[in-house]
N, C-alpha and C positions, 0 to 999 in steps of 0.2 A: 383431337377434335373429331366428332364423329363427322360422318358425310351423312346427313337426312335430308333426305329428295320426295319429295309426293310426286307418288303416282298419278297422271290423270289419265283418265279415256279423249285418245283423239280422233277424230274422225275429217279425212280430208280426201277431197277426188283423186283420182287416180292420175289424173294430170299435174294437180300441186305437188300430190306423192312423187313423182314422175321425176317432176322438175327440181324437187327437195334434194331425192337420190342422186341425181345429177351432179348436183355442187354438192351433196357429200362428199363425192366422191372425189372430186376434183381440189377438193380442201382436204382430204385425208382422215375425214369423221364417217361416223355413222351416221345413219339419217336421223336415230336420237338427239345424237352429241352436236348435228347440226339444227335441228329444227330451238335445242337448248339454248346454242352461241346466238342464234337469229332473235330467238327472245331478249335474251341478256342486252344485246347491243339495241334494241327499240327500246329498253327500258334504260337503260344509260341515256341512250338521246335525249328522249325524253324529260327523264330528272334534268338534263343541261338544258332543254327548251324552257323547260318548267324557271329555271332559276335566273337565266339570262330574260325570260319575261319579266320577273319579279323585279330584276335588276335596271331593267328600262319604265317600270313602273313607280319608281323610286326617284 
């Protein structure tokens, strides 16, 4: 299975970078590998927000 990732351009303050690197670092990531996990886990939440509404709408 290949691994295909898109690239995007990020652009964030030097403060949020700041504060990114921080807990990268402190989690054992890159600020990549971390700003990717940070994604992943909002859009996780999310999809559960999304279904347990559906689920109360029912």
């Amino acid at each position: 299975m290949a691994n295909n990732k898109k690239q995007i351009p990020l652009r964030l303050s030097n403060t949020l970078y700041n504060e990114i690197a921080a807990w990268a670092e402190d989690d054992f990531r890159s600020v990549n590998g971390q700003i990717e996990f940070l994604l992943t886990e909002c859009v996780r939440a999310r999809k559960k927000s999304k279904s347990s509404e559906e689920k109360k709408d029912k």
